[in-house]
C-alpha positions as CSV (number, residue, x, y, z in Angstrom):
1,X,0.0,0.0,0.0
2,X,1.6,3.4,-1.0
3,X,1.8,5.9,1.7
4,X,0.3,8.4,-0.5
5,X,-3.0,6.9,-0.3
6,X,-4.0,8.0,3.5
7,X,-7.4,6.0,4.3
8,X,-9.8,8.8,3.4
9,X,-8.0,9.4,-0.3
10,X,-8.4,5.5,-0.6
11,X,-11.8,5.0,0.1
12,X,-12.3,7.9,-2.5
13,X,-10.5,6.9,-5.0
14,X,-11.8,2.8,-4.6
15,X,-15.3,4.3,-5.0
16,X,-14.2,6.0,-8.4
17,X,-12.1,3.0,-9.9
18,X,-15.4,0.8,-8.7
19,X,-17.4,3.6,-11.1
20,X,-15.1,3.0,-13.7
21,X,-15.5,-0.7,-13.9
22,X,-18.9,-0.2,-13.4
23,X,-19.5,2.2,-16.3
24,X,-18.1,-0.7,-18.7
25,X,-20.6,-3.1,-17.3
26,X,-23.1,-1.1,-17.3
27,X,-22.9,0.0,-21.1
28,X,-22.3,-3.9,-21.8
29,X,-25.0,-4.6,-19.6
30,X,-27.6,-2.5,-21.6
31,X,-26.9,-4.6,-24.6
32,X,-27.7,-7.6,-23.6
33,X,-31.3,-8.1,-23.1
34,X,-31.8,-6.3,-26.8
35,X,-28.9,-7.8,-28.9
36,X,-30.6,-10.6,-29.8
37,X,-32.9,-8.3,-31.6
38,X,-31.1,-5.9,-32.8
39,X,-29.3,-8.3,-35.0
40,X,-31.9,-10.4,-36.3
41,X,-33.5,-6.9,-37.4
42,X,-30.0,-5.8,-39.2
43,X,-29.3,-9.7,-40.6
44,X,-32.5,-11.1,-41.4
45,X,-31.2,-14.3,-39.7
46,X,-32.9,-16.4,-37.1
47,X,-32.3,-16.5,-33.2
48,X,-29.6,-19.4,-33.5
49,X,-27.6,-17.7,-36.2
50,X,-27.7,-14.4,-34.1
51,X,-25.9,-16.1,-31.7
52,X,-22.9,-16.7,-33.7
53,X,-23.1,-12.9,-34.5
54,X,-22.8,-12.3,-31.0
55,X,-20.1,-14.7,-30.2
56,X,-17.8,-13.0,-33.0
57,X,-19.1,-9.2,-31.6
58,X,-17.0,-10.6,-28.2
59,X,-14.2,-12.2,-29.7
60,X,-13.7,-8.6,-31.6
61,X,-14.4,-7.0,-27.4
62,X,-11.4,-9.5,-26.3
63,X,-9.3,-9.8,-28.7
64,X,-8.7,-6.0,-28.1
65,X,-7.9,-6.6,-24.5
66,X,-6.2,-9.5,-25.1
67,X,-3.9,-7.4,-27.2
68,X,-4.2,-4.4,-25.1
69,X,-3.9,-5.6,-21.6
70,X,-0.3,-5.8,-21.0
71,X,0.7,-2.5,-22.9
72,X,-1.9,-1.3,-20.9
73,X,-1.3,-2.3,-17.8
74,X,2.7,-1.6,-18.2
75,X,1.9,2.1,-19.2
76,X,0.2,2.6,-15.3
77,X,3.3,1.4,-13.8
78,X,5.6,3.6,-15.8
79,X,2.8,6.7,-16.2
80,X,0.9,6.1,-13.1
81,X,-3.0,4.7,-12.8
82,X,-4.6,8.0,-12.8
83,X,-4.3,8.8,-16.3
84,X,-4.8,5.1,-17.7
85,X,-8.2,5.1,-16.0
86,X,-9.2,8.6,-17.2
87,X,-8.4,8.3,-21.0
88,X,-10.3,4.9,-20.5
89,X,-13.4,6.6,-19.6
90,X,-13.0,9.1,-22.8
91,X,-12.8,5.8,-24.8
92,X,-16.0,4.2,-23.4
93,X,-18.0,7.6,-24.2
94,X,-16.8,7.1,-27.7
95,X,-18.1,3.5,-27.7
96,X,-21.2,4.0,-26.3
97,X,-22.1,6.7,-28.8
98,X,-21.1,4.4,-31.8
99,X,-23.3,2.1,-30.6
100,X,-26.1,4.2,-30.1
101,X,-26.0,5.5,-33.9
102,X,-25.0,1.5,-35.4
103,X,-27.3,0.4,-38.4
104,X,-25.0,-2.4,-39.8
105,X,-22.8,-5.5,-37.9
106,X,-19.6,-2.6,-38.9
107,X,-20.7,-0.5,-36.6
108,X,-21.1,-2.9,-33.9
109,X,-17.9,-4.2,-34.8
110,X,-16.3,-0.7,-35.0
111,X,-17.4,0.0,-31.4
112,X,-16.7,-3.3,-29.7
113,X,-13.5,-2.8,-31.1
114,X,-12.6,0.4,-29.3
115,X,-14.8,-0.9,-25.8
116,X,-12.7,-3.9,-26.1
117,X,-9.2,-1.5,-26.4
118,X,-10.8,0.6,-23.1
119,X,-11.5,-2.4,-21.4
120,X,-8.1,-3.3,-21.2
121,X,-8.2,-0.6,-18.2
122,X,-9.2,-3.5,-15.9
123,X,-6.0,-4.4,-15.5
124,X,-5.5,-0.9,-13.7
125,X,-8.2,-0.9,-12.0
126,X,-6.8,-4.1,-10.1
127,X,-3.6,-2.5,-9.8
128,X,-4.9,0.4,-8.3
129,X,-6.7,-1.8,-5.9
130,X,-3.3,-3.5,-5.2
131,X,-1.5,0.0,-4.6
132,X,-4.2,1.5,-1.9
133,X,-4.8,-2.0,-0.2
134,X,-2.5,-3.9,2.6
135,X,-1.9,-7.3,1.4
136,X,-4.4,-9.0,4.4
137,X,-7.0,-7.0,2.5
138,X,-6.4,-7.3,-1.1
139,X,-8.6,-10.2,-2.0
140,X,-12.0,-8.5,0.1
141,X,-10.8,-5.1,-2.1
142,X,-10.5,-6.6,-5.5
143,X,-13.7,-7.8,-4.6
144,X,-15.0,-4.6,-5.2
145,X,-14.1,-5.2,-9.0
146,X,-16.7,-7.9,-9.1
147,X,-19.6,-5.8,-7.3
148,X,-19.0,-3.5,-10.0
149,X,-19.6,-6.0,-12.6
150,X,-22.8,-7.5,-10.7
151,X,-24.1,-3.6,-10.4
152,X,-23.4,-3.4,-13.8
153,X,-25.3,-6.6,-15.0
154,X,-28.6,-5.7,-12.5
155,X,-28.3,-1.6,-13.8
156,X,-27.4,-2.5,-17.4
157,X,-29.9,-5.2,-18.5
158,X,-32.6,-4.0,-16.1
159,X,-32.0,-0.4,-18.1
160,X,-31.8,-2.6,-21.6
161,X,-34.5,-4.5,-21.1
162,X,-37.2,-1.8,-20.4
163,X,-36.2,0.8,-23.0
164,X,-36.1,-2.0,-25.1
165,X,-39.9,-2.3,-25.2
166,X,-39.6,1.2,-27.0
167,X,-36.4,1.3,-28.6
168,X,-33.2,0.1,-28.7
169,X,-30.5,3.2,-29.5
170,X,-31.0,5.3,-25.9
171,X,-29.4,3.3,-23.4
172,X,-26.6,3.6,-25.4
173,X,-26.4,7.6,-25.7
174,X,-26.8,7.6,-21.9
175,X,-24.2,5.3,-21.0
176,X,-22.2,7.6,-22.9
177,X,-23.1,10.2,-21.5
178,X,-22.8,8.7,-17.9
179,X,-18.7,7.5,-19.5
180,X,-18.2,11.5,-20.0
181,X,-19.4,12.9,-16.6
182,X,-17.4,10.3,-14.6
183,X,-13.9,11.6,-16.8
184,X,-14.6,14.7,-15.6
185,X,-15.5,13.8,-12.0
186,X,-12.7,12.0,-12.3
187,X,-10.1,14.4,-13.1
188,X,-11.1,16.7,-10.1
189,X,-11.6,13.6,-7.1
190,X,-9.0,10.8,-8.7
191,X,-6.3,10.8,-6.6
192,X,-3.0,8.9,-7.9
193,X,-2.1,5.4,-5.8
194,X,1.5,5.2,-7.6
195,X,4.3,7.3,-6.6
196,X,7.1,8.4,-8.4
197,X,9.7,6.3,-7.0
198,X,7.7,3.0,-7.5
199,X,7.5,3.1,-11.1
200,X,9.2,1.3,-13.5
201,X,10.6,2.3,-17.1
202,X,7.9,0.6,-19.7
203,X,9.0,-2.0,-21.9
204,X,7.4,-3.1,-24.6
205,X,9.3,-6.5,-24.8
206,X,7.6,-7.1,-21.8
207,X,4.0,-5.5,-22.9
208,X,2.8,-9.6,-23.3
209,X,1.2,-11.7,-21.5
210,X,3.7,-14.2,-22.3
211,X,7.0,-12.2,-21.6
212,X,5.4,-10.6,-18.2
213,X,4.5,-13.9,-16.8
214,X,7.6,-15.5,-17.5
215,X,8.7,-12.3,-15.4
216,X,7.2,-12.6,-12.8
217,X,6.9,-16.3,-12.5
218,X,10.8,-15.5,-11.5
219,X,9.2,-14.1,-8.2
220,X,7.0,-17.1,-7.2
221,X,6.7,-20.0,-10.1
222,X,2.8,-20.2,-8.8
223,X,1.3,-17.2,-10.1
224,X,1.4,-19.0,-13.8
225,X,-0.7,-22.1,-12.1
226,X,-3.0,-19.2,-11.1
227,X,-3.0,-17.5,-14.2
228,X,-3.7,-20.9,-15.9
229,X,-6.8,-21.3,-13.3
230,X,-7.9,-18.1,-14.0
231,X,-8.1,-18.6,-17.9
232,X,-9.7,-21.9,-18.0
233,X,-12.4,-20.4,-15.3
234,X,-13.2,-17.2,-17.5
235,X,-13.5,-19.4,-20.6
236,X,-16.1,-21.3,-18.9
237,X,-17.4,-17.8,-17.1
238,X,-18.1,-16.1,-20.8
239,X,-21.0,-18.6,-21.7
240,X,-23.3,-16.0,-19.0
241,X,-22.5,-13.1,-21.3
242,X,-22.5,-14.5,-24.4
243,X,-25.7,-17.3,-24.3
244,X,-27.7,-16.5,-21.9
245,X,-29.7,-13.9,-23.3
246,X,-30.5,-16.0,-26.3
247,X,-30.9,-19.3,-24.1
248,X,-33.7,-17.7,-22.3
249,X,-35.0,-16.5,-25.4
250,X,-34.7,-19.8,-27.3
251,X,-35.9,-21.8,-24.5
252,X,-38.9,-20.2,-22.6
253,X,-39.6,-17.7,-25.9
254,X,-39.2,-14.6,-22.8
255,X,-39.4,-11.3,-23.7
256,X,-36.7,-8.5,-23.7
257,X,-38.0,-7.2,-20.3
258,X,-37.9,-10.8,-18.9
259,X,-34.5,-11.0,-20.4
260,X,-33.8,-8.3,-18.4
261,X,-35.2,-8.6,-15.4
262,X,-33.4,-12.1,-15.5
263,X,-29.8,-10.5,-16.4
264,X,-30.6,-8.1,-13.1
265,X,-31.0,-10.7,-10.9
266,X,-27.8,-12.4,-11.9
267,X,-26.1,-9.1,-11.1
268,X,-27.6,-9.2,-7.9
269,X,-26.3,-12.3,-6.8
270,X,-23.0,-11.0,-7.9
271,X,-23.2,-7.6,-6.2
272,X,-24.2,-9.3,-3.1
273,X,-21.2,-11.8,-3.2
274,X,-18.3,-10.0,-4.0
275,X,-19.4,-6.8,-2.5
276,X,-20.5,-8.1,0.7
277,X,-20.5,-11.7,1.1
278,X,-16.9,-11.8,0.3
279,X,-15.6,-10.0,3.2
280,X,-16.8,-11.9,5.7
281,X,-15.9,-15.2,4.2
282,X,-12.9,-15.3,2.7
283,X,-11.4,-14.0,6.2
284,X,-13.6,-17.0,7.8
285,X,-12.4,-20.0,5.4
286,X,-9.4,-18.3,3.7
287,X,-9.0,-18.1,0.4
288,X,-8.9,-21.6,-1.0
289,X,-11.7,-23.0,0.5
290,X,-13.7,-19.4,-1.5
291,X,-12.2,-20.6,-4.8
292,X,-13.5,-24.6,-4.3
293,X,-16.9,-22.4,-3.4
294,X,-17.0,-20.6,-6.3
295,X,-15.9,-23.5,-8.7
296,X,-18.3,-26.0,-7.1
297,X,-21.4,-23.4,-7.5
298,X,-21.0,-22.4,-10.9
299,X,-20.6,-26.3,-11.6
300,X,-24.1,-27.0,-10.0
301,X,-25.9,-23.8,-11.5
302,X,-24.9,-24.9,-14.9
303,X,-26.6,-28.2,-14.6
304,X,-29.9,-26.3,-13.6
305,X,-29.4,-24.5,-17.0
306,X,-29.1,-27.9,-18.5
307,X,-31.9,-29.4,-17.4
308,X,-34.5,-26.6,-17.2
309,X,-37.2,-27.0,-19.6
310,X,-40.4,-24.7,-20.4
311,X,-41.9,-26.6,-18.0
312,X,-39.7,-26.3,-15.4
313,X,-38.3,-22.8,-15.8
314,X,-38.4,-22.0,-11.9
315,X,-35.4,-23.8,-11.8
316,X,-33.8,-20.7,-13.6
317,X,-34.7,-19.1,-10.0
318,X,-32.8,-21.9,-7.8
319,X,-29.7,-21.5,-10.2
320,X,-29.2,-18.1,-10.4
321,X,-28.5,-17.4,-6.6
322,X,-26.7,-20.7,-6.6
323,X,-24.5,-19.2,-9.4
324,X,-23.8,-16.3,-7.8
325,X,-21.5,-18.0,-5.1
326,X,-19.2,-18.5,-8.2
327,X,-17.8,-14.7,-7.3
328,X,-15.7,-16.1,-4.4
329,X,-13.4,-17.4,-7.7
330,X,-11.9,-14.5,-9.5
331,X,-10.9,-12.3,-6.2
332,X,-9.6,-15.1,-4.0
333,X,-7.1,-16.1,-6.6
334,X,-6.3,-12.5,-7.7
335,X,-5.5,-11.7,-4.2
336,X,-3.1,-14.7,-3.4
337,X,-1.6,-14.0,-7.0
338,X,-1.0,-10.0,-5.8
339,X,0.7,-11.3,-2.5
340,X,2.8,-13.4,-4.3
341,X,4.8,-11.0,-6.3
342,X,6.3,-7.4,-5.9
343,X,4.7,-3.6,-5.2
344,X,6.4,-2.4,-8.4
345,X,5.2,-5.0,-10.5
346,X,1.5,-5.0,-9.9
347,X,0.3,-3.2,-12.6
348,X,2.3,-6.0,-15.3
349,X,0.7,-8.7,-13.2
350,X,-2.9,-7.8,-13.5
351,X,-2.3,-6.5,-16.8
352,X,-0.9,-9.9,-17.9
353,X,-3.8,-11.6,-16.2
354,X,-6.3,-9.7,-17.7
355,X,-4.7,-10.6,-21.1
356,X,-5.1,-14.0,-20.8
357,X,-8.6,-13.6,-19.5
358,X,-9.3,-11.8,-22.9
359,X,-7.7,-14.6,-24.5
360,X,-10.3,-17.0,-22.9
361,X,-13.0,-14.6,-23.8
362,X,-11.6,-14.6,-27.4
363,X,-12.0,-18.7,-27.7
364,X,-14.9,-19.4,-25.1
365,X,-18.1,-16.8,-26.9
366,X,-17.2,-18.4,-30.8
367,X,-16.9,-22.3,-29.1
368,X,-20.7,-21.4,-27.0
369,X,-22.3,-19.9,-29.4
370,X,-21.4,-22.7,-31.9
371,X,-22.7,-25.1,-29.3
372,X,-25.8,-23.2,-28.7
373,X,-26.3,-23.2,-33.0
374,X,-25.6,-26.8,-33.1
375,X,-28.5,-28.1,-30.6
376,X,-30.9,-25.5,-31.5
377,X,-30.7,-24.8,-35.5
378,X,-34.0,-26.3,-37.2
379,X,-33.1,-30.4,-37.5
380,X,-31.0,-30.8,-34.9
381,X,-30.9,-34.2,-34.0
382,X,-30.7,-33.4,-30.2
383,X,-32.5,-30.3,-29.3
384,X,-30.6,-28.7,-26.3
385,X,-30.5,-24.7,-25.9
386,X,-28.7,-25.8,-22.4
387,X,-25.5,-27.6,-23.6
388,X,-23.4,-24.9,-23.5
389,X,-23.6,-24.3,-19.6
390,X,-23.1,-28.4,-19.6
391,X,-19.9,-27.7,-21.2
392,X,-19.3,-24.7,-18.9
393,X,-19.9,-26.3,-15.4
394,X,-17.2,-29.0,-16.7
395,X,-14.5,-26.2,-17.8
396,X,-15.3,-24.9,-14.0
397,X,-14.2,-28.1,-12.6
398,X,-10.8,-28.2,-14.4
399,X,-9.9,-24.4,-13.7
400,X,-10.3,-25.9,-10.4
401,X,-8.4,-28.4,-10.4
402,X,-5.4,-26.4,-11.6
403,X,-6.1,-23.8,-9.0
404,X,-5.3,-26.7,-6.4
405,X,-2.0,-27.9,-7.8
406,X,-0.5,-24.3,-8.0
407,X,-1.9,-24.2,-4.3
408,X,-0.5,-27.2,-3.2
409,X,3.1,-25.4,-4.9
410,X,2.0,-22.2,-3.3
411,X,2.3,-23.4,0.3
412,X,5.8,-25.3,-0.2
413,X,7.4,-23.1,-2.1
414,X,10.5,-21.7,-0.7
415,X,11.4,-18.5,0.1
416,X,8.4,-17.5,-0.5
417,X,5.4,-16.5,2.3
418,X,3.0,-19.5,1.8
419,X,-1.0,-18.3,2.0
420,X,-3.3,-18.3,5.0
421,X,-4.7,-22.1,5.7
422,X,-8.4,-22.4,6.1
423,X,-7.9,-21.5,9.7
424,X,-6.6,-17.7,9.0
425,X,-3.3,-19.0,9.6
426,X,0.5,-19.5,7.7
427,X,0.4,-23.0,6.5
């Protein structure tokens, strides 16, 4: 924790960095209840065809961040976070209005493109985090990240999926519009978390995901089991974003609204988990024990997904707040990856991380949504709008299996500070 960031300045500037995260759910969050519509109405094509649309629309978003990430992320150790975060904000104003004005898959394309480039920020938004929290707290803080995101999905779709019943290019001028007054609230209340003497010439041999962990990996070999956890869990995580909205659809024939309304309570769960619920358990049964949680849940709300049928679409109720316990995941493992390394190399960390996260966002939204075609398209000779979660609750299970090897290193390695045990205490 830098001893520029006095406890008032961080609580400040955690609540902006949680508005900037939030702002890029929030604009991704209106679009999700009407996409499906929006391009059958510009293609022509049916519900199971729009889906592969949509799975390319997010492999355009991550590729971006994929590429973008690291470079990213390296340029707020050498330039500081302040700046990173509020060009960011410029960028997702710029999005949001190219959305709002699209009339062709170009224009969605166009502005993905650059929402994907601006969502590369995440990776300073952790680092922040890192910078204004002591280590003990860094897994409850990064939480915070994830709150964001469940705000985003319960503001966003609920927002989407109203104004959709009227139209579908507003939400999209107001998000925005909301992107543009939080630059400039920003640039009067953000305070900086990195000083001068903690930053690091930027590299660009070392702005990949590749290069950085191989870095870093020289501090404490585990953080690439981590990393590995953490991609294989976000390749299974995408199938929420990406299907969903056109599962529900496809399956119980729901309207936007419901779409919505659905998409909200998701981001409920989410909010309540990794805002809340996270800070009193991780302390309670440490941080392993929260990433088995989260694996475990997502594992079983996927099979609810799976076996739901129109007659049987309550079970959509049981699995979403079962679902939601899969928040524990991300933080935990971002926080034992944070203690594991350097001060000064925070910023390349996440930045790497969130690279390879894109990278499992660029494979998992094409693989789903050709899943979702395969058992829904007319003829199908097994009908199955659920298959996709069945393949996601089963990706869950090996992310977590990795994340328990690189544990199991984690707590013998030597020189190193091994985690807390369940207990709260040094194993």
């Amino acid at each position: 924790m830098t001893e520029s960031a006095n406890p008032p300045a961080a609580k400040s500037s955690l609540v902006f960095v949680f508005l900037v995260v939030l702002i890029d759910m929030l604009g991704f969050g209106i679009i999700m209840p009407v996409l499906p519509k929006l391009i059958t109405s510009i293609t022509g094509e049916t519900i199971s065809d729009a889906a592969v649309y949509a799975g390319w629309l997010a492999f355009a978003y991550a590729a971006m961040q994929f590429i973008f990430g690291p470079i990213i992320g390296n340029l707020s150790d050498r330039f500081g976070r302040r700046p990173v975060l509020l060009g960011a904000l410029g960028g997702y104003a710029i999005a949001y209005t190219l959305m709002g004005f699209a009339s062709s898959l170009l224009w969605l394309f166009a502005a993905r493109i650059i929402a994907g480039i601006m969502g590369a920020s995440f990776s300073t938004a952790y680092a922040y985090i890192a910078d204004v929290s002591p280590p003990e707290k860094r897994a409850q803080n990064f939480g915070l990240i994830g709150a964001a995101f469940g705000l985003g999905f319960i503001i966003g779709p609920a927002i989407g999926g109203i104004l959709g019943e009227y139209g579908t290019r507003l939400p999209f001028f107001g998000a925005g519009a909301l992107a543009a007054f939080n630059l400039v609230f920003g640039f009067f209340m953000l305070k900086e978390s990195l000083p001068p003497e903690k930053r690091r010439p930027f590299q660009l041999a070392r702005a990949n995901a590749v290069v950085a962990l191989k870095a870093l990996s020289g501090q404490n070999k585990v953080v690439l089991w981590y990393a590995a956890a953490l991609t294989v869990w976000m390749t299974a995580h995408v199938v929420f974003p990406i299907i969903f909205a056109f599962y529900l659809i496809e399956s119980f024939d729901w309207s936007e609204l419901l779409v919505g309304l659905s998409f909200a309570a998701v981001g409920l769960g989410a909010a309540i988990v990794q805002g809340f619920l996270i800070r009193v358990l991780v302390p309670r049964i440490g941080e392993r024990n929260s990433v088995i949680l989260g694996a475990a849940t997502m594992a079983v709300s996927c099979a609810f997904y799976v076996i739901a049928s129109p007659e049987h679409a309550w079970l959509i109720f049981i699995a979403i707040p079962i679902g939601a316990m899969q928040g524990l995941f991300q933080p935990s493992i971002n926080g034992l990856m944070s203690n594991a390394i350097s001060d000064d190399t925070q910023g390349e960390l996440q930045g790497a991380v969130a690279s390879l996260q894109s990278l499992a966002s660029v494979v998992g939204p094409p693989l789903f949504a050709a899943v979702f075609a395969a058992f829904t398209v007319a003829g199908s000779s097994f009908y199955l709008p659920g298959a996709p979660f069945g393949l996601a609750g089963i990706v869950s299970l090996v992310a977590l299996a990795i994340f328990l090897r690189g544990y199991a290193l984690h707590r013998t390695s030597g020189g190193v500070k091994p985690p807390t045990d369940d207990k709260g205490l040094a194993g």
